[in-house]
Rosetta silent file (secondary structure, phi, psi, omega in degrees, C-alpha in Angstrom):
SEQUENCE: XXXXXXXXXXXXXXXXXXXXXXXXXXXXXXXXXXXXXXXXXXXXXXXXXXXXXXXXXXXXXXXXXXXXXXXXXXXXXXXXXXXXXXXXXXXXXXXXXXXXXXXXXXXXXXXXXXXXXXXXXXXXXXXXXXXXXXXXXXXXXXXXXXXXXXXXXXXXXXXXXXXXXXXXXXXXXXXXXXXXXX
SCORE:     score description
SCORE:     0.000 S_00000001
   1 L     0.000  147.057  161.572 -166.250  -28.718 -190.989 S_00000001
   2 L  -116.926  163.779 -151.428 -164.651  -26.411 -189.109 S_00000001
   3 H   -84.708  -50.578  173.349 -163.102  -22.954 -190.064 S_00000001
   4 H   -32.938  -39.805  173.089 -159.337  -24.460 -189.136 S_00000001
   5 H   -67.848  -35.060 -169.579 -160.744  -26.890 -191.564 S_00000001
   6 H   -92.856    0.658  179.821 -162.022  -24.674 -194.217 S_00000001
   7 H  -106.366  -23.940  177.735 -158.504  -22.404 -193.951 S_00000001
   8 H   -72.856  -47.487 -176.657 -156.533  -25.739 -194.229 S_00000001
   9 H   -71.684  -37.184  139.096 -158.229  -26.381 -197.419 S_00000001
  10 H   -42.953   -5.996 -166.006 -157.653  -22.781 -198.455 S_00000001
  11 H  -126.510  -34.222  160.686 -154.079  -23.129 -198.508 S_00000001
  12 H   -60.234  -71.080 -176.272 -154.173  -26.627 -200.544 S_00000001
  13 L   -37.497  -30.583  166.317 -155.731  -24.630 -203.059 S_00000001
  14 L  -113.158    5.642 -178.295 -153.492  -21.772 -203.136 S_00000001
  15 L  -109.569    4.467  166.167 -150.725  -23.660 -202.277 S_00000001
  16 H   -67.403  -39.326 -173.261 -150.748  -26.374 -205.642 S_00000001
  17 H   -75.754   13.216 -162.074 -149.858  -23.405 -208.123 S_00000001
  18 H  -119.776   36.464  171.950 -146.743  -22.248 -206.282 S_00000001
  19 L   -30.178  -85.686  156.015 -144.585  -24.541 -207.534 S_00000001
  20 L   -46.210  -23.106  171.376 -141.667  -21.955 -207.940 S_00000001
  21 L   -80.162  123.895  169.705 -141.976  -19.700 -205.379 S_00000001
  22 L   -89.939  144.201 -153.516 -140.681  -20.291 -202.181 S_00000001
  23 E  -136.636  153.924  146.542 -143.982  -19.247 -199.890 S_00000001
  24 E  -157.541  115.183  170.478 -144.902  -19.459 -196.329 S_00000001
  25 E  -108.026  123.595 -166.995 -148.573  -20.185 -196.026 S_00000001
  26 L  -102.428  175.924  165.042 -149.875  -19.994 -192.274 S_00000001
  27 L  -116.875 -152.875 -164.016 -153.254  -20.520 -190.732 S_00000001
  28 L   -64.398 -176.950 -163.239 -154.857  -17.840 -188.367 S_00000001
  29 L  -151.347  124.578  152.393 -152.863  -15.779 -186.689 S_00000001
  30 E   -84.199  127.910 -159.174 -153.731  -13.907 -183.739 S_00000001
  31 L   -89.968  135.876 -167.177 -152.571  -10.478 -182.176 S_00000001
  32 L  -128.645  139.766  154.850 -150.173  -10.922 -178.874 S_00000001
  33 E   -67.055  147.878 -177.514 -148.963   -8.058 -176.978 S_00000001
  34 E  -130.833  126.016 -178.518 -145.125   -7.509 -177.481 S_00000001
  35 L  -130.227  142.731  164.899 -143.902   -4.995 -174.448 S_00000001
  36 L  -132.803   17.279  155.894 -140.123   -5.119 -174.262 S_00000001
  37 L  -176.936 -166.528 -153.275 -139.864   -3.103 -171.012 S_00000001
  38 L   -77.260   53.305  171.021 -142.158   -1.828 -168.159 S_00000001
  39 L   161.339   19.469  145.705 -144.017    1.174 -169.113 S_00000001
  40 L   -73.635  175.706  140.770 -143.968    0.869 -172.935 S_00000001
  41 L   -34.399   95.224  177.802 -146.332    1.516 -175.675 S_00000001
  42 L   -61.048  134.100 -177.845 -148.164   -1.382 -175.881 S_00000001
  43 E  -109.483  177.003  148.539 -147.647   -2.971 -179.837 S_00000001
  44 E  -178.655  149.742 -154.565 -149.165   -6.085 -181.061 S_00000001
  45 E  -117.284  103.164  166.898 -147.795   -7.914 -183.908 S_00000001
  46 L    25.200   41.382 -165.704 -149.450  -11.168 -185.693 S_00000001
  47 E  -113.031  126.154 -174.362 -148.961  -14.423 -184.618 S_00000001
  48 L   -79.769  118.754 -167.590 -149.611  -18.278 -185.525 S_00000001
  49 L  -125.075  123.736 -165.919 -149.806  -19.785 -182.002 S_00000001
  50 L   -74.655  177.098  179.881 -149.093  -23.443 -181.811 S_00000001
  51 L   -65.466   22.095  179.268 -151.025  -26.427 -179.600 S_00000001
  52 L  -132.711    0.927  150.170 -147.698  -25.636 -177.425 S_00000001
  53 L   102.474   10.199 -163.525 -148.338  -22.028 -176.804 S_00000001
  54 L   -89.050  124.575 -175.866 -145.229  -21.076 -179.091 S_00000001
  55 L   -75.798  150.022  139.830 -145.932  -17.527 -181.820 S_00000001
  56 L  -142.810   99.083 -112.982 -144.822  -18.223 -184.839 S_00000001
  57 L   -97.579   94.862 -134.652 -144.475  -14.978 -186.824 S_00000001
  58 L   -93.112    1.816 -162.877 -146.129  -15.102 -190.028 S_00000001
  59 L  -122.501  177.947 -169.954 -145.136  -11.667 -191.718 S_00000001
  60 L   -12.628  132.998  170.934 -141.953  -10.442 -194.230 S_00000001
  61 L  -152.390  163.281 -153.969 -138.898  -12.975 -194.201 S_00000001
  62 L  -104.995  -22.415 -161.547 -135.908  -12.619 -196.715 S_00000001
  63 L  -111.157   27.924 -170.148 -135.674  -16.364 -197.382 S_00000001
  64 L  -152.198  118.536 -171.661 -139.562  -16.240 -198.616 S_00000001
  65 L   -94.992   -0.677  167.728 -140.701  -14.181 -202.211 S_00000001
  66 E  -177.360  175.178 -166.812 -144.555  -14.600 -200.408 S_00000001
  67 E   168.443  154.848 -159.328 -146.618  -15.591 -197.530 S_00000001
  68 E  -162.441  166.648 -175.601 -149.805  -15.309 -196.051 S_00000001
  69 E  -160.597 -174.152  135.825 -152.069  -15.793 -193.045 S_00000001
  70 E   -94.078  165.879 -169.550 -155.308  -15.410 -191.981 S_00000001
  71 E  -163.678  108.968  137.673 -157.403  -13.598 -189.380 S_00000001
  72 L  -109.153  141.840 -155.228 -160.496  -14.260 -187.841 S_00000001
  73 L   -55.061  -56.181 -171.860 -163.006  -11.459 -187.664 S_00000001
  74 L   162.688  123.102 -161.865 -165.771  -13.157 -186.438 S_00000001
  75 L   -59.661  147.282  149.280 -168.797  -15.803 -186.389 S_00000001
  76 E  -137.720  110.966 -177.749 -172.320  -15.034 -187.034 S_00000001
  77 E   -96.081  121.768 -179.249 -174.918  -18.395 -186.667 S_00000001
  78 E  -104.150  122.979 -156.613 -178.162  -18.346 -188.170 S_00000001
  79 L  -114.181  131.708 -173.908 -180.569  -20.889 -186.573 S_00000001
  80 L   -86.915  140.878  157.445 -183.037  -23.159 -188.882 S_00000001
  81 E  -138.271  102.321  176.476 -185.798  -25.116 -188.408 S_00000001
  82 L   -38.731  -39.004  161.683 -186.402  -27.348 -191.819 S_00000001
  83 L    91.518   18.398 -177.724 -190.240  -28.186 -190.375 S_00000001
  84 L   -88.806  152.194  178.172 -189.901  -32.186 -191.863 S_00000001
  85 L   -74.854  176.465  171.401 -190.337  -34.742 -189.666 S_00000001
  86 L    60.570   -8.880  168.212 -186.747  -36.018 -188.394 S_00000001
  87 L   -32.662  -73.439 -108.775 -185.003  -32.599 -190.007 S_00000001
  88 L    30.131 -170.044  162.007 -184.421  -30.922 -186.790 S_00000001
  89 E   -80.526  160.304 -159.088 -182.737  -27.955 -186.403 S_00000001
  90 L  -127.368  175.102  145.790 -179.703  -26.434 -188.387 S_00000001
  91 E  -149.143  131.286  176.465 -177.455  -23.784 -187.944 S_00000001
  92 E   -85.425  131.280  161.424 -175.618  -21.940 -190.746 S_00000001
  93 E  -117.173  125.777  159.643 -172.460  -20.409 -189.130 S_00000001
  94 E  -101.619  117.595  172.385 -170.738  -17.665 -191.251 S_00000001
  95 E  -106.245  121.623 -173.900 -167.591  -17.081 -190.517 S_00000001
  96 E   -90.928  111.579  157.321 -165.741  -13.194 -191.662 S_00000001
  97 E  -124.018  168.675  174.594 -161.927  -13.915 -192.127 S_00000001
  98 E  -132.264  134.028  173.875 -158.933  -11.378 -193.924 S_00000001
  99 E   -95.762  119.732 -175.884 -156.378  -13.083 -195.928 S_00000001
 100 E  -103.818  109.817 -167.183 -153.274  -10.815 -195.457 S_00000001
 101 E  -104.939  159.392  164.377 -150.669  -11.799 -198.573 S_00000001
 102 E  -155.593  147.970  166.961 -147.487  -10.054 -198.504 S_00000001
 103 E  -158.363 -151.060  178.102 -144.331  -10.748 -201.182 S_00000001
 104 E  -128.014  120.140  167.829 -141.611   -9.155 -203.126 S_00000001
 105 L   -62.918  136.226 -168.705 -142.132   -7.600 -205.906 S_00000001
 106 L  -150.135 -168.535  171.664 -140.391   -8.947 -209.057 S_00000001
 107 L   -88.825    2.081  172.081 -141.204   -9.202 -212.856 S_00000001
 108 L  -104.630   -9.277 -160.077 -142.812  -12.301 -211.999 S_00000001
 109 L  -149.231  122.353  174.191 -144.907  -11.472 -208.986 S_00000001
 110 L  -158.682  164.468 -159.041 -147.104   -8.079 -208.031 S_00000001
 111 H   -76.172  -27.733  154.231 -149.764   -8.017 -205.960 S_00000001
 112 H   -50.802  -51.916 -168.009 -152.667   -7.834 -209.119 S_00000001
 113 H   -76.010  -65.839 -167.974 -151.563  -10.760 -210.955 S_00000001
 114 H   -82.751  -16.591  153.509 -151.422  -12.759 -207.572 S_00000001
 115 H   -45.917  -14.699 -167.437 -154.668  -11.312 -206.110 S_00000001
 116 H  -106.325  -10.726  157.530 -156.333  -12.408 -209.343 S_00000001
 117 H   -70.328  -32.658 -179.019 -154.684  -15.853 -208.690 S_00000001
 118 H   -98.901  -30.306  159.109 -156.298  -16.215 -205.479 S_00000001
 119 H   -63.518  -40.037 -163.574 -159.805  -15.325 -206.757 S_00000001
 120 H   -68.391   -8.575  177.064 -159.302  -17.929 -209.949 S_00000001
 121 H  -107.988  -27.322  179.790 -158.126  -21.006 -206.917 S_00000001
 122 H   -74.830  -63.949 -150.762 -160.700  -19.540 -204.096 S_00000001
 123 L   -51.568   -1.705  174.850 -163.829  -17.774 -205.549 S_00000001
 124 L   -86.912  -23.581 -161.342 -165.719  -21.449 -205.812 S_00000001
 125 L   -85.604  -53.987 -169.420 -164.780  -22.129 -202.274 S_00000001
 126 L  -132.443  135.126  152.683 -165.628  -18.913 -200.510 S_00000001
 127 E   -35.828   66.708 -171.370 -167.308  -15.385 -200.607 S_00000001
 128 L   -81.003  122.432  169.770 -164.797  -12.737 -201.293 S_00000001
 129 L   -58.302  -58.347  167.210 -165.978   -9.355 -200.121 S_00000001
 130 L  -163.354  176.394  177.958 -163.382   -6.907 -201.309 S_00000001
 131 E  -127.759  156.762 -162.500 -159.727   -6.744 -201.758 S_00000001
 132 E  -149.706  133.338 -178.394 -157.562   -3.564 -199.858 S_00000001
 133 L  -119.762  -25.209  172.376 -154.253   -2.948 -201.654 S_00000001
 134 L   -48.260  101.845  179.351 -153.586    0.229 -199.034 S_00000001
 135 L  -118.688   26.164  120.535 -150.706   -1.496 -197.248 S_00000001
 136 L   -37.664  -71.196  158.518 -150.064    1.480 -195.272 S_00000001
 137 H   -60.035  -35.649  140.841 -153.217    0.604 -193.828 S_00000001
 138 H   -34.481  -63.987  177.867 -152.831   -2.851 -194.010 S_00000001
 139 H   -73.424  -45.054  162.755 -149.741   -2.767 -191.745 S_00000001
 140 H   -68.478  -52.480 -163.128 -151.518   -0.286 -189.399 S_00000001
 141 H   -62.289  -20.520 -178.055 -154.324   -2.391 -188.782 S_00000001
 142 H  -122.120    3.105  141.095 -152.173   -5.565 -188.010 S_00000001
 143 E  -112.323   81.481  152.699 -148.767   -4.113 -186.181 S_00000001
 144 E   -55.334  161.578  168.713 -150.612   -1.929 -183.996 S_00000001
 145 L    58.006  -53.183  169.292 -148.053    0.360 -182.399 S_00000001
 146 L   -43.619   93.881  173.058 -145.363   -0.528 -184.393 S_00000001
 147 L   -68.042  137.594 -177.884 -142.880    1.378 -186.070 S_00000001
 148 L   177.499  134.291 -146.522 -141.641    0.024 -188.735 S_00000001
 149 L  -106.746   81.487 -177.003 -140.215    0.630 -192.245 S_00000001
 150 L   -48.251   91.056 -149.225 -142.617   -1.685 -194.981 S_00000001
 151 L   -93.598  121.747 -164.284 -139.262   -1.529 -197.729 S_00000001
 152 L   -48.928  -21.122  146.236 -141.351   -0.305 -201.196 S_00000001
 153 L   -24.909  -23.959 -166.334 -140.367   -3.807 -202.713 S_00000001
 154 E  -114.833  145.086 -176.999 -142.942   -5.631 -200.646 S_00000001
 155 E   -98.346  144.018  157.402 -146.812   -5.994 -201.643 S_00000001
 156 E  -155.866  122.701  158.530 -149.304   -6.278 -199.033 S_00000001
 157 E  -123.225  149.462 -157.109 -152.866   -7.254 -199.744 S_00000001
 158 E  -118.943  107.878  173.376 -155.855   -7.461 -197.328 S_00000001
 159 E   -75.619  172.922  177.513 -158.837  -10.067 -198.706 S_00000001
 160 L  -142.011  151.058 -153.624 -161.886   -9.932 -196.945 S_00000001
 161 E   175.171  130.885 -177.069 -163.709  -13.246 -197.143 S_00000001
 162 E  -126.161  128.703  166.359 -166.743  -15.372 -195.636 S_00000001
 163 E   -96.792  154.640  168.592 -167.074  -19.206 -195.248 S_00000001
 164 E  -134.947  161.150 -168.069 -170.157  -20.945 -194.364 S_00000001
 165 E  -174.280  135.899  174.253 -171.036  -24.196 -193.143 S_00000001
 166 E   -96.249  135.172 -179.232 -173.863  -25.905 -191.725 S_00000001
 167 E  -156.199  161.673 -161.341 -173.911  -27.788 -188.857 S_00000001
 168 L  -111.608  125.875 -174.637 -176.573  -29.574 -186.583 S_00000001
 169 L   -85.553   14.098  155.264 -176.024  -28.925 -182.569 S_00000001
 170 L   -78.482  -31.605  163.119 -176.525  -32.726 -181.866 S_00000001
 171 L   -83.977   34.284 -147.521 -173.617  -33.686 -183.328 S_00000001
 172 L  -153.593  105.716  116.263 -171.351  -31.689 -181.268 S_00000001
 173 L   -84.280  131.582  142.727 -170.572  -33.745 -177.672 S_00000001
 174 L   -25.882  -43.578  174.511 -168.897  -31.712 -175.353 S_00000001
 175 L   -53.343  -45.233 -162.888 -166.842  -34.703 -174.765 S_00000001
 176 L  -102.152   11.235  171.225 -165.413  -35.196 -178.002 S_00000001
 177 L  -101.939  -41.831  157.379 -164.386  -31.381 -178.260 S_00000001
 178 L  -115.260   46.857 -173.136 -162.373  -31.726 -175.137 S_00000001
 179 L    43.001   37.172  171.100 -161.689  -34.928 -175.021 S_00000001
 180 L   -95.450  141.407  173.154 -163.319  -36.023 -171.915 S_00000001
 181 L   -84.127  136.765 -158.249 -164.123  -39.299 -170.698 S_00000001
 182 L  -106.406    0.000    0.000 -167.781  -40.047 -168.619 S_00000001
């Protein structure tokens, strides 16, 4: 598995109960500089960047009551040796992601009741760390630079979250991750 794989599956899961709700659930998202003349303040903003090199911008939209993305922090691989014959070696890779939810607040939707929605479809799958409700802080940490006025209607929550996965470094060709031919 891979963590595009294990965020894809993250998304089935939170995206079967959302029947009503029109949503937009993304996969990571990465931070791109946005300069819009020479000798600005460099910002960077979010973005889901396709196999064609296109953002696609993952945060507030008017025609969407929620939405969500991911960010990853960063890998840490722990390397095994099972001592059997024919085991070999393992590696555990951990992977540290933040699920960043944002929505509109309504009498149907607030950012407790769907954080506690996302542990009861996740919490089997993955290791949630904490949850950050500061969306002052939230919004600094992911629009660097950016002014911008977060309208008190909108929820922003920051998960913190770890997947794991085991994987053996013999089954990994070079070849078949970039599709080269010998």
């Amino acid at each position: 598995m891979t963590i595009t794989g294990a965020v894809s599956a993250i998304n089935t899961l939170l995206s079967s109960g959302l029947c009503n709700i029109t949503n937009q659930i993304n996969g990571i998202a990465e931070p791109i500089l946005v300069k819009e003349d020479e000798g600005d303040d460099e910002k960077y903003i979010p973005a889901i960047i396709d196999n064609n090199g296109e953002c696609i911008y993952p945060f507030v939209e008017d025609e969407y009551k929620l939405g969500l993305y991911h960010r990853l922090l960063g890998k840490t691989y722990t390397h095994t040796s099972n001592g059997g014959f024919g085991d070999g070696k393992k590696t555990l890779c951990v992977s540290d992601l933040n699920m960043i939810i944002w929505g509109f607040k309504s009498s149907t939707l607030n950012q407790e009741d769907f954080e506690q929605y996302v542990y009861s479809k996740i919490a089997g799958s993955v290791s949630i760390q904490s949850v950050n409700f500061d969306r002052n802080n939230i919004f600094a940490s992911e629009f660097k630079g950016v002014k911008f006025f977060l309208p008190p209607e909108v929820f922003l929550i920051s998960i913190k979250y770890k997947v794991q996965f085991e994987m053996k470094a013999s089954c990994l060709e070079i070849n078949e991750i970039f599709n080269c031919t010998k």
